[in-house]
N, CA, C and O atoms as a printed pandas DataFrame, in Angstrom:
     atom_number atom_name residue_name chain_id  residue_number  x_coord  y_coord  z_coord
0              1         N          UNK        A               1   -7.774   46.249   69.025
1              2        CA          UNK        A               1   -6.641   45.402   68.910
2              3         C          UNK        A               1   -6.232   45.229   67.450
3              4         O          UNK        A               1   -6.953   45.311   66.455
4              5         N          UNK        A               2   -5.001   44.988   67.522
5              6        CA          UNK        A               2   -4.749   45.357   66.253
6              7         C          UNK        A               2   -4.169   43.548   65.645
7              8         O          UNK        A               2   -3.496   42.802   66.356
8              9         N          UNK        A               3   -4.642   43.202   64.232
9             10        CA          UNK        A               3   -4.122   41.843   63.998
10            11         C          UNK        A               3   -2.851   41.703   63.123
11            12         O          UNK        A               3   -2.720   42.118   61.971
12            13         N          UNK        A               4   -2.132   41.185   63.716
13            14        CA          UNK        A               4   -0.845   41.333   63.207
14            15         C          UNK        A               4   -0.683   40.042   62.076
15            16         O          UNK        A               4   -0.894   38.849   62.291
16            17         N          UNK        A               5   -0.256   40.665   60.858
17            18        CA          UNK        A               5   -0.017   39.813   59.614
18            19         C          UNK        A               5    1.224   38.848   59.786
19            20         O          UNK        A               5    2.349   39.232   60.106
20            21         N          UNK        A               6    0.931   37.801   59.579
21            22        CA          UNK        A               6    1.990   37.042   59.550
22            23         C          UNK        A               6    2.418   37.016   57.948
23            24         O          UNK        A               6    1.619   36.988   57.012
24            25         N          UNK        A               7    3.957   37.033   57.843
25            26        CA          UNK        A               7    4.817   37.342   56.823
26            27         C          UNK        A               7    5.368   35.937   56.634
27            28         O          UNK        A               7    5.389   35.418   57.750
28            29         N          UNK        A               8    5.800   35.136   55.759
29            30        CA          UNK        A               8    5.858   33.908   55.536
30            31         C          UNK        A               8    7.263   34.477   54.788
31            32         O          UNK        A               8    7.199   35.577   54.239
32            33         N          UNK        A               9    8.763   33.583   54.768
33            34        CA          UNK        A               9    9.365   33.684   54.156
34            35         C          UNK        A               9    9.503   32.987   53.211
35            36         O          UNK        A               9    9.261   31.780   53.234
36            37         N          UNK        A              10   10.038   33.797   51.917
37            38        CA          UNK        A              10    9.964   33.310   50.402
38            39         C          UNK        A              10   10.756   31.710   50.298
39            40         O          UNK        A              10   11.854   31.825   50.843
40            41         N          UNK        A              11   10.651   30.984   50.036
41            42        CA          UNK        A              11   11.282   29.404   50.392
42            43         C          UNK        A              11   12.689   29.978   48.533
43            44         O          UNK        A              11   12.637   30.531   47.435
44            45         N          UNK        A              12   13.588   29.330   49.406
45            46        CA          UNK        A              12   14.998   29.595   48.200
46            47         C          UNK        A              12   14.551   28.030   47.422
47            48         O          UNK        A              12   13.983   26.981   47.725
48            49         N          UNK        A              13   15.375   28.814   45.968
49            50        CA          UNK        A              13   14.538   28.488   44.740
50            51         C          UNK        A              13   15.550   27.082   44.664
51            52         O          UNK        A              13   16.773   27.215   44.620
52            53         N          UNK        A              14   14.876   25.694   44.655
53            54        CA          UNK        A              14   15.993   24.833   44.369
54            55         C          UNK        A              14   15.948   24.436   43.301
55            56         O          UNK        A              14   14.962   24.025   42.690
56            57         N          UNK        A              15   17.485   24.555   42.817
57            58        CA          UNK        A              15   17.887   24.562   41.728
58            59         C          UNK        A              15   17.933   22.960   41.392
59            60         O          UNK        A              15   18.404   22.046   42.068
60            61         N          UNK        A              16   17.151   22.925   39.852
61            62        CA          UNK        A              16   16.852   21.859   38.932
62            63         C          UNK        A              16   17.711   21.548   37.717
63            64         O          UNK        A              16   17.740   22.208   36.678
64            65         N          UNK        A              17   18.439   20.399   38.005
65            66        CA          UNK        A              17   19.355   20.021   37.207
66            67         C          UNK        A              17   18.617   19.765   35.375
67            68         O          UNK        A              17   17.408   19.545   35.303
68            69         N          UNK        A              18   19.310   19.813   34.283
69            70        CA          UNK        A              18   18.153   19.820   33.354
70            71         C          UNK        A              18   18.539   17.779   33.066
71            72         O          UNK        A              18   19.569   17.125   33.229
72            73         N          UNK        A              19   17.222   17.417   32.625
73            74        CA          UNK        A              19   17.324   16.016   32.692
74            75         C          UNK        A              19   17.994   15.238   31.347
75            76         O          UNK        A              19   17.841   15.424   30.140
76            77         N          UNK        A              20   18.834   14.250   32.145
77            78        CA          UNK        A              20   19.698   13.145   31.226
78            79         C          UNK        A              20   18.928   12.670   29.688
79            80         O          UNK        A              20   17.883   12.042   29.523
80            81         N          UNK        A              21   19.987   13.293   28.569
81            82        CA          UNK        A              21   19.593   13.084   27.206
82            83         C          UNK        A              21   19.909   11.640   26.950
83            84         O          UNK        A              21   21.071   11.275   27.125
84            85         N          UNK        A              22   18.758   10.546   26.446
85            86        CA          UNK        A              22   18.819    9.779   26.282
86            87         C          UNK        A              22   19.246    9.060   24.868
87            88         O          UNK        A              22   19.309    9.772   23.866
88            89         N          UNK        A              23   19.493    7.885   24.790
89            90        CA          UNK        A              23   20.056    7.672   23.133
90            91         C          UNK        A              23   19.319    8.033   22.049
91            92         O          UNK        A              23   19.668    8.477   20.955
92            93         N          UNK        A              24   18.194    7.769   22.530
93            94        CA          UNK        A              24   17.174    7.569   21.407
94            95         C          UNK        A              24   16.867    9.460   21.126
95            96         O          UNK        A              24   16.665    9.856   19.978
96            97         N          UNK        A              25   16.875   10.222   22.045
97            98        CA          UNK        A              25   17.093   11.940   21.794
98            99         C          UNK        A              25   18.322   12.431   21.335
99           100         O          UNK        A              25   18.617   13.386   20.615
100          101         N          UNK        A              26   18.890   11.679   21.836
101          102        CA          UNK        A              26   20.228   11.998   21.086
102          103         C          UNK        A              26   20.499   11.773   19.412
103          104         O          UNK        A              26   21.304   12.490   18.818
104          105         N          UNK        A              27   19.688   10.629   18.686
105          106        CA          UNK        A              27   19.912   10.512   17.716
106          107         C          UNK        A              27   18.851   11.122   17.183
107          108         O          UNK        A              27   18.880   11.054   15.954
108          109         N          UNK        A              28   17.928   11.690   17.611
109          110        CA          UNK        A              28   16.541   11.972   17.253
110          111         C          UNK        A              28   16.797   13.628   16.931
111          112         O          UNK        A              28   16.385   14.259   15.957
112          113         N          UNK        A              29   17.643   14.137   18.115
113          114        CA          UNK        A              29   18.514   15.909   17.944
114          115         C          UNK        A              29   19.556   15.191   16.838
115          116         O          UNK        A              29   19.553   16.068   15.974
116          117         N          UNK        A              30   20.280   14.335   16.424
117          118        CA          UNK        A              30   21.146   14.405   15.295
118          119         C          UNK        A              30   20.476   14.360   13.904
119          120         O          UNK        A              30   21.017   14.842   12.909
120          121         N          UNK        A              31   19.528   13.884   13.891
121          122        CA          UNK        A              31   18.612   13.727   12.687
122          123         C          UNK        A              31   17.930   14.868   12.308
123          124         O          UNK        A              31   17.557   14.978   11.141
124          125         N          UNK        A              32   17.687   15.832   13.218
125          126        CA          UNK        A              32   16.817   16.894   13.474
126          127         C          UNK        A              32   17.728   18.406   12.443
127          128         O          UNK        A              32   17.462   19.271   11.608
128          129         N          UNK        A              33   19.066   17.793   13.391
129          130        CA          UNK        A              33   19.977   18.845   12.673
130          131         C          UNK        A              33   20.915   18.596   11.472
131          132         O          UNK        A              33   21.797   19.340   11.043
132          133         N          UNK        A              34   20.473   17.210   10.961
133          134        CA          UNK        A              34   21.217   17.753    9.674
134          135         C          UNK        A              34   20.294   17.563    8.433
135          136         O          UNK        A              34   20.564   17.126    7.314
136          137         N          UNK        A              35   19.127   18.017    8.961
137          138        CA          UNK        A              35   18.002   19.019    8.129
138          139         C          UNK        A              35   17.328   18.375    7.010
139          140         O          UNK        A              35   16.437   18.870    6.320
140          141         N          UNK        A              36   17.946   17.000    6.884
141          142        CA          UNK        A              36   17.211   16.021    5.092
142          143         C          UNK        A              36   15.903   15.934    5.551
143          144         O          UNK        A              36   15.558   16.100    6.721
144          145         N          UNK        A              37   15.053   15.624    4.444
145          146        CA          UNK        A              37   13.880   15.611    4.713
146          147         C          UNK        A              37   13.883   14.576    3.194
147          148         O          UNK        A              37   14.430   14.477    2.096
148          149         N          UNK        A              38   12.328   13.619    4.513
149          150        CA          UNK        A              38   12.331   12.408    3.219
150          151         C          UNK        A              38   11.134   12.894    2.037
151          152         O          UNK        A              38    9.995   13.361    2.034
152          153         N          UNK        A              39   11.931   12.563    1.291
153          154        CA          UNK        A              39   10.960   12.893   -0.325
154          155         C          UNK        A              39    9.557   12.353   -0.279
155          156         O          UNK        A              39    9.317   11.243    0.196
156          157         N          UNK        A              40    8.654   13.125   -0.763
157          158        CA          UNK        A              40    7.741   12.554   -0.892
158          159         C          UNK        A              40    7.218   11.954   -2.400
159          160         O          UNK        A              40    7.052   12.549   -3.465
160          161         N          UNK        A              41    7.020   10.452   -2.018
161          162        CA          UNK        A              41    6.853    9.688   -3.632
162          163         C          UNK        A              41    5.565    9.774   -3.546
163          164         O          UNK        A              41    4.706    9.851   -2.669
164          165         N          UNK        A              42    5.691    9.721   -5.356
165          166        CA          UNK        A              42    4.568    9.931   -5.619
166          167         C          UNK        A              42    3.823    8.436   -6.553
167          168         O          UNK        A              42    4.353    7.899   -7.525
168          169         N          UNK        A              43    2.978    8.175   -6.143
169          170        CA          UNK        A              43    2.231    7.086   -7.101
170          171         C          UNK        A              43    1.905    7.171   -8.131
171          172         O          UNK        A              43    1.142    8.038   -8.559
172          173         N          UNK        A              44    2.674    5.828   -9.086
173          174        CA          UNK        A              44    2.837    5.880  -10.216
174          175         C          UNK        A              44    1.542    6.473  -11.194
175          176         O          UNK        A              44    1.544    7.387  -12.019
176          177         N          UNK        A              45    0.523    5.627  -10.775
177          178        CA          UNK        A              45   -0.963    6.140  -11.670
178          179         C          UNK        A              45   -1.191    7.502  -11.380
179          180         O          UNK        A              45   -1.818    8.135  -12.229
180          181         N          UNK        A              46   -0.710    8.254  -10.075
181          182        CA          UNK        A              46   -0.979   10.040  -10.281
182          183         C          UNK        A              46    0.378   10.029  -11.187
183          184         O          UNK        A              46   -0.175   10.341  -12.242
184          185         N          UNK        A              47    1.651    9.906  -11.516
185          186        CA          UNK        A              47    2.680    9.915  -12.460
186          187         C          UNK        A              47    1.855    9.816  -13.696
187          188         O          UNK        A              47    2.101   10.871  -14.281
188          189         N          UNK        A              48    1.106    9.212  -14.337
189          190        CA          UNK        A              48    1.004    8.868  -14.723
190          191         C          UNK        A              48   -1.002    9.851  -15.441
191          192         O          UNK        A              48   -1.701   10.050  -16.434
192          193         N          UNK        A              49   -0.935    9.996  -14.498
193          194        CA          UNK        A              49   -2.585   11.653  -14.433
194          195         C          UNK        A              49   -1.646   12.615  -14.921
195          196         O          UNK        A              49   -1.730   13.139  -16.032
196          197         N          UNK        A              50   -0.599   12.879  -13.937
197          198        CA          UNK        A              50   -0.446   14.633  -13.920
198          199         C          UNK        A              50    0.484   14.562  -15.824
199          200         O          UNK        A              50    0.020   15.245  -16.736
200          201         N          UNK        A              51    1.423   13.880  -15.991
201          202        CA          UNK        A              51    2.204   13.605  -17.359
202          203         C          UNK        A              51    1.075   13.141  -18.533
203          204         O          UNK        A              51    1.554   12.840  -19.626
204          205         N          UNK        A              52   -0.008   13.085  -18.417
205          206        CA          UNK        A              52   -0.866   12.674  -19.329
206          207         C          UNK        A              52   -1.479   14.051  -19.516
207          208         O          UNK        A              52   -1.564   14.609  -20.610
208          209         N          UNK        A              53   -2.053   14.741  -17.934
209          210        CA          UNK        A              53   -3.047   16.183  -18.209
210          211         C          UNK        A              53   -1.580   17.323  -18.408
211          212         O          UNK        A              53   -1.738   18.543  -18.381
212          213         N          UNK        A              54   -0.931   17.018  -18.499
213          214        CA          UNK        A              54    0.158   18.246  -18.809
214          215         C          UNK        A              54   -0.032   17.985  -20.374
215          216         O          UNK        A              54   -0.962   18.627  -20.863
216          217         N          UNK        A              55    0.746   17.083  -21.332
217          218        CA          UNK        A              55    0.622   16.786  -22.227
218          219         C          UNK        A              55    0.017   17.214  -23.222
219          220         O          UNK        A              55    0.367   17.811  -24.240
220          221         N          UNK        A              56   -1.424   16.656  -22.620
221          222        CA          UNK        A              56   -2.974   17.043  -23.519
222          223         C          UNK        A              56   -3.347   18.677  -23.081
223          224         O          UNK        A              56   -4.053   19.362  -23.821
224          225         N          UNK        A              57   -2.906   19.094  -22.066
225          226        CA          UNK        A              57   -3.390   20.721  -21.791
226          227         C          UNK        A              57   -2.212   21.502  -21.340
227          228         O          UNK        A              57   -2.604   22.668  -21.285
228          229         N          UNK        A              58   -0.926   21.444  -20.980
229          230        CA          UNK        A              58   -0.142   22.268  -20.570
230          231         C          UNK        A              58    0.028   22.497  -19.197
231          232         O          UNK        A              58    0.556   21.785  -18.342
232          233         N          UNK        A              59   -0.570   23.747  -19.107
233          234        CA          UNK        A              59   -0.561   24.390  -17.586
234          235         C          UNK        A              59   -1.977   25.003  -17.374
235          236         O          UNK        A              59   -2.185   25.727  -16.400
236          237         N          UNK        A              60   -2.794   24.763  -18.135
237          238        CA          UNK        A              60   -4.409   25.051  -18.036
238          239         C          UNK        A              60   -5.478   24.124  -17.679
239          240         O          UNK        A              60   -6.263   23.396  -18.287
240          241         N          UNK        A              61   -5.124   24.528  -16.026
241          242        CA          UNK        A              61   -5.770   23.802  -14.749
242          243         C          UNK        A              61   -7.050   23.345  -15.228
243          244         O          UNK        A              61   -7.370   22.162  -15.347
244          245         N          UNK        A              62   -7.911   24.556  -15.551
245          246        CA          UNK        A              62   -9.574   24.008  -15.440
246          247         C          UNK        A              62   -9.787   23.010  -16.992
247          248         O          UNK        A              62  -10.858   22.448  -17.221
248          249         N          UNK        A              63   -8.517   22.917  -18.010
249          250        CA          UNK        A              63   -9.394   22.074  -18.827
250          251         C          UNK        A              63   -9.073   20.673  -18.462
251          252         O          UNK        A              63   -9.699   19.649  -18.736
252          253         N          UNK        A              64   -7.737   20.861  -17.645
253          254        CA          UNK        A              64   -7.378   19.545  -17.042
254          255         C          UNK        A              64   -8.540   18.633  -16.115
255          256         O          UNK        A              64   -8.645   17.407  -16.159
256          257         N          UNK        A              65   -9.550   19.761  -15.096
257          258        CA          UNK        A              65  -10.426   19.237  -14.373
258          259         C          UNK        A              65  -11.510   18.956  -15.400
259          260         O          UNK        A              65  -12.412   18.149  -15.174
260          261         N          UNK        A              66  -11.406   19.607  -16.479
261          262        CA          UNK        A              66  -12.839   19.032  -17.037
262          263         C          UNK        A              66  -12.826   17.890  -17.981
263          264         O          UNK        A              66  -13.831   17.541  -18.600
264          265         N          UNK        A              67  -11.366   17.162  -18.106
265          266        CA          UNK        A              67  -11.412   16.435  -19.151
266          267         C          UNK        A              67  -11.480   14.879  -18.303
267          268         O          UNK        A              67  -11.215   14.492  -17.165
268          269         N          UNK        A              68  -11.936   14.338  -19.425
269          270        CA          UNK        A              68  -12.746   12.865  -18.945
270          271         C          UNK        A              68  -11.655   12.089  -18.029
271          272         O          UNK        A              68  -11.926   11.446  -17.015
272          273         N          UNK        A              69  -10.921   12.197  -18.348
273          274        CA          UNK        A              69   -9.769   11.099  -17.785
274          275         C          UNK        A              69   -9.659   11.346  -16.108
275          276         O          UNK        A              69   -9.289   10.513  -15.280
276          277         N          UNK        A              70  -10.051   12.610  -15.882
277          278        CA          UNK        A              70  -10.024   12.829  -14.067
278          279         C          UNK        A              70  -11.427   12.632  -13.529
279          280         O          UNK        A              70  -12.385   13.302  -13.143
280          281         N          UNK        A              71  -11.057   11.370  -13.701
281          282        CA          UNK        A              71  -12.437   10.559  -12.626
282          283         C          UNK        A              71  -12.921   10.198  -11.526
283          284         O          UNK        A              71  -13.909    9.581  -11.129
284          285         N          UNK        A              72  -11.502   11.000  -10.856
285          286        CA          UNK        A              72  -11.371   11.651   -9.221
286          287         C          UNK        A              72  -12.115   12.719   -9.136
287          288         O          UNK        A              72  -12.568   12.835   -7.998
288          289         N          UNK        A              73  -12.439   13.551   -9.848
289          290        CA          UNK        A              73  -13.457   15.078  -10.199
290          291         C          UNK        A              73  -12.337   15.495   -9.536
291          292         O          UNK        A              73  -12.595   15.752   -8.360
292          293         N          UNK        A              74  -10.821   15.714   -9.933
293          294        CA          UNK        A              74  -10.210   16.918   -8.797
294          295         C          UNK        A              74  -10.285   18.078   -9.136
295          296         O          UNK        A              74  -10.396   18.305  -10.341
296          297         N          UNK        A              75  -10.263   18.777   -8.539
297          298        CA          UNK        A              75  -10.516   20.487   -8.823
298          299         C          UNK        A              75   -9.222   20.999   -9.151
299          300         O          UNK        A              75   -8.094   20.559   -8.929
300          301         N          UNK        A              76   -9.829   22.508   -9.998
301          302        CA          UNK        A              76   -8.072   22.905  -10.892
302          303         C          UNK        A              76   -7.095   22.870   -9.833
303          304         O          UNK        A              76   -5.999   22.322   -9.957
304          305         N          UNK        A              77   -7.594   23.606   -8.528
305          306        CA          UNK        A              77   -6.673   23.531   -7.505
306          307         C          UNK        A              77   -5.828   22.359   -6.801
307          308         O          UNK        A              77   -4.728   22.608   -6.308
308          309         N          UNK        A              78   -6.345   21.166   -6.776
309          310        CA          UNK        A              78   -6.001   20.068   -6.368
310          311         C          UNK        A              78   -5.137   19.722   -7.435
311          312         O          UNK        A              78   -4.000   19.365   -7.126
312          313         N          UNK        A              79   -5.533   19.767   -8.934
313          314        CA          UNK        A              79   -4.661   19.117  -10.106
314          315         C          UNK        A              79   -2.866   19.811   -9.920
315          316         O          UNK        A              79   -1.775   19.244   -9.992
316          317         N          UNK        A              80   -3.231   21.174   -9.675
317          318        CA          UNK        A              80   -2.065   22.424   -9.918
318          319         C          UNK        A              80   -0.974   21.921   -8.641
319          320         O          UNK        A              80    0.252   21.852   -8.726
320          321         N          UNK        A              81   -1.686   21.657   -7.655
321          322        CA          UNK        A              81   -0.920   20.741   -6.215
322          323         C          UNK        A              81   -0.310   19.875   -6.893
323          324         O          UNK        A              81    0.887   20.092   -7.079
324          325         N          UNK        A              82   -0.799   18.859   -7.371
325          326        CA          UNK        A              82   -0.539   17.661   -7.633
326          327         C          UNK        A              82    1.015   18.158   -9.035
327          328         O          UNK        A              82    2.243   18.088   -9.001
328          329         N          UNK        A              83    0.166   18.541   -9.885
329          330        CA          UNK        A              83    1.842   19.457  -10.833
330          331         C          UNK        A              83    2.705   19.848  -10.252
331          332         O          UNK        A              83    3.787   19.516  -10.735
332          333         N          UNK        A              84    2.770   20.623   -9.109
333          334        CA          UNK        A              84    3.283   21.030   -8.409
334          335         C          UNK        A              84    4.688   19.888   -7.782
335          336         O          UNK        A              84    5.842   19.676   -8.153
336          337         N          UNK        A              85    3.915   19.433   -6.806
337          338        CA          UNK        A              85    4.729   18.602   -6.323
338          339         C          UNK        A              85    5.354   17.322   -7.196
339          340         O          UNK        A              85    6.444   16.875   -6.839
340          341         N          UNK        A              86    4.630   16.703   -8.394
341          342        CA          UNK        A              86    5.737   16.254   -9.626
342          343         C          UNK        A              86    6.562   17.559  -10.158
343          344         O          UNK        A              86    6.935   17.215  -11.280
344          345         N          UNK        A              87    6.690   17.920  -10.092
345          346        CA          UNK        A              87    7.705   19.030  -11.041
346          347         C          UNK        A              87    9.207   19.494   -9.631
347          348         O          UNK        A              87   10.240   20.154   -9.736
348          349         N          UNK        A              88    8.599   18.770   -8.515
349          350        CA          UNK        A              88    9.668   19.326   -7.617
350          351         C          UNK        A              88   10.162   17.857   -7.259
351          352         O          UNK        A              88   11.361   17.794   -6.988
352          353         N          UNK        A              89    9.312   16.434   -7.201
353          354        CA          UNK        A              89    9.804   15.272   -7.348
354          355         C          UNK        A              89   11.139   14.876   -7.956
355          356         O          UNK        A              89   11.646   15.484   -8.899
356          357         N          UNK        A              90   11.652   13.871   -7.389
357          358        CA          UNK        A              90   12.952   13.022   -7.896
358          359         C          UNK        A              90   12.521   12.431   -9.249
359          360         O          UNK        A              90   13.216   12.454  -10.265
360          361         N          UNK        A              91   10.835   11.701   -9.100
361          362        CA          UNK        A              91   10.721   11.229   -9.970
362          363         C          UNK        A              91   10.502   11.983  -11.595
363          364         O          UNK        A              91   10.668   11.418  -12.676
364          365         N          UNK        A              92   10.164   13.138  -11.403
365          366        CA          UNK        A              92   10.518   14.040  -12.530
366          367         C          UNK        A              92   11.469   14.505  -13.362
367          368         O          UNK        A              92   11.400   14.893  -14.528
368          369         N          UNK        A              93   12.574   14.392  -12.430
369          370        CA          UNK        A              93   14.009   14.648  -13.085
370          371         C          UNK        A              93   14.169   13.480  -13.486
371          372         O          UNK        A              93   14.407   13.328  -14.684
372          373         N          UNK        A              94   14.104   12.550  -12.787
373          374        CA          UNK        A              94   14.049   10.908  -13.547
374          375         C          UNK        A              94   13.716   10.812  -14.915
375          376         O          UNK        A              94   14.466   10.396  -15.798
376          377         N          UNK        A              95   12.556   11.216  -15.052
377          378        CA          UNK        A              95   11.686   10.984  -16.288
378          379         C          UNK        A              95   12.048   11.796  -17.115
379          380         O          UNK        A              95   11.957   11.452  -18.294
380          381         N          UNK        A              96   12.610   13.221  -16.777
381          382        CA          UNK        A              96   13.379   14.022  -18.102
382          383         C          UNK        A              96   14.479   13.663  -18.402
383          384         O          UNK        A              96   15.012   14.248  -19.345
384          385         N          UNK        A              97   15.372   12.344  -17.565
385          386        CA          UNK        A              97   16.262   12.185  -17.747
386          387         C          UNK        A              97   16.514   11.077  -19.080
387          388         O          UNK        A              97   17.256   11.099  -20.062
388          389         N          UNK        A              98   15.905   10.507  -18.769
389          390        CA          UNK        A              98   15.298    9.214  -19.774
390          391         C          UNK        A              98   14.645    9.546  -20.605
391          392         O          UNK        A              98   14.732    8.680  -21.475
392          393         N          UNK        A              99   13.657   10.708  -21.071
393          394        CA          UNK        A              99   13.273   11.202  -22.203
394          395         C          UNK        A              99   14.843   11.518  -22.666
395          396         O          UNK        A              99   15.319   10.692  -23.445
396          397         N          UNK        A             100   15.382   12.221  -22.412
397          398        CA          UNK        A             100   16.882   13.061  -23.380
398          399         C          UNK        A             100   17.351   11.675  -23.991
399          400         O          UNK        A             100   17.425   11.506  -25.208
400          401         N          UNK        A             101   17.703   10.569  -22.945
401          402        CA          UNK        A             101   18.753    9.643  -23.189
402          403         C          UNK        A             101   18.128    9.039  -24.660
403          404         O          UNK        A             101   18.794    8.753  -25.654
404          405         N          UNK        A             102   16.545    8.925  -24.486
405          406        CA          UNK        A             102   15.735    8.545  -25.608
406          407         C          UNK        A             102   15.730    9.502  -27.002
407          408         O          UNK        A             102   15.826    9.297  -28.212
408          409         N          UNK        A             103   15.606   10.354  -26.351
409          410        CA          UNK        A             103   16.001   11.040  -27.749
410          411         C          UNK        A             103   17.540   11.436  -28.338
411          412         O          UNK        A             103   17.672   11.823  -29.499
412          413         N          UNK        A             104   18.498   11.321  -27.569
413          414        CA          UNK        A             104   19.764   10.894  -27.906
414          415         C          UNK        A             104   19.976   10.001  -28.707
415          416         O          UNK        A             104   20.639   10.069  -29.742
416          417         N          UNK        A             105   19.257    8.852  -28.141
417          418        CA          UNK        A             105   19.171    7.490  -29.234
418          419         C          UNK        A             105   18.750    7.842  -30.066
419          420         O          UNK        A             105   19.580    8.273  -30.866
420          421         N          UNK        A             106   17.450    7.926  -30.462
421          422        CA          UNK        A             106   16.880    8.052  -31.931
422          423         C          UNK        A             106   17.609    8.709  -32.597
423          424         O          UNK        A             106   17.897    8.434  -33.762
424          425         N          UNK        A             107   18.062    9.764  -31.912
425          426        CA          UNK        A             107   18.781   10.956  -33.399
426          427         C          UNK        A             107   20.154   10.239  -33.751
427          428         O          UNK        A             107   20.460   10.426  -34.928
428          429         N          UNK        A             108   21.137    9.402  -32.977
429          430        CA          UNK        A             108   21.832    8.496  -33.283
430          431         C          UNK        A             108   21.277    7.499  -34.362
431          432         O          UNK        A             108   21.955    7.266  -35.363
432          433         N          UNK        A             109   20.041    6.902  -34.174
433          434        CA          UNK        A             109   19.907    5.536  -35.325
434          435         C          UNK        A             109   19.468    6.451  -36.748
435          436         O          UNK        A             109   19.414    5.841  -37.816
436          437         N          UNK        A             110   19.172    7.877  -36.710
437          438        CA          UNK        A             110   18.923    8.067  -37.892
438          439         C          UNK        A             110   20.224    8.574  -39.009
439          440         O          UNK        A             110   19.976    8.765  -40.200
């Protein structure tokens, strides 16, 4: 005897509406797309590391890690981050901005 397969028909595909964008997605996709991104500040006392180890060493990471004043022990790599992201800061252009204005002045009072 022979067993006959039962064939099941494929069930039709019901169609899924896509779901209601809410306010809070809605402003969340408007924010998304017009691409600002918030700055990241930086704290004054690292302002205040990285403009001191530039100063005294330049751009020469490892004497920056070895000199006394980094009492964080950061490594050249961590210091060069840290340059890094002041040199691309708001607050950097700030601070070159106000150096010029300062030296504008002086060369005026002399």
């Amino acid at each position: 005897m022979e067993e006959e397969q039962l064939v099941e028909p494929e069930p039709e595909p019901v169609p899924v509406e896509p779901p209601q964008a809410t306010s809070t997605v809605l402003t969340l996709e408007k924010v998304a797309a017009a691409g600002s991104k918030l700055e990241r500040r930086i704290a004054p006392g690292e302002v205040e590391f990285v403009t001191a180890m530039m100063k005294a060493h330049g751009s020469d990471y490892k004497a920056m890690a070895r000199d006394k004043r980094n009492y964080y022990q950061h490594t050249p790599k961590q210091i060069k981050r840290k340059v890094e992201a002041f040199l691309r800061s708001k607050q950097c252009r700030q601070a070159v901005d106000l150096v010029r204005e300062a030296v504008a002045a002086s060369a005026m009072e002399c």
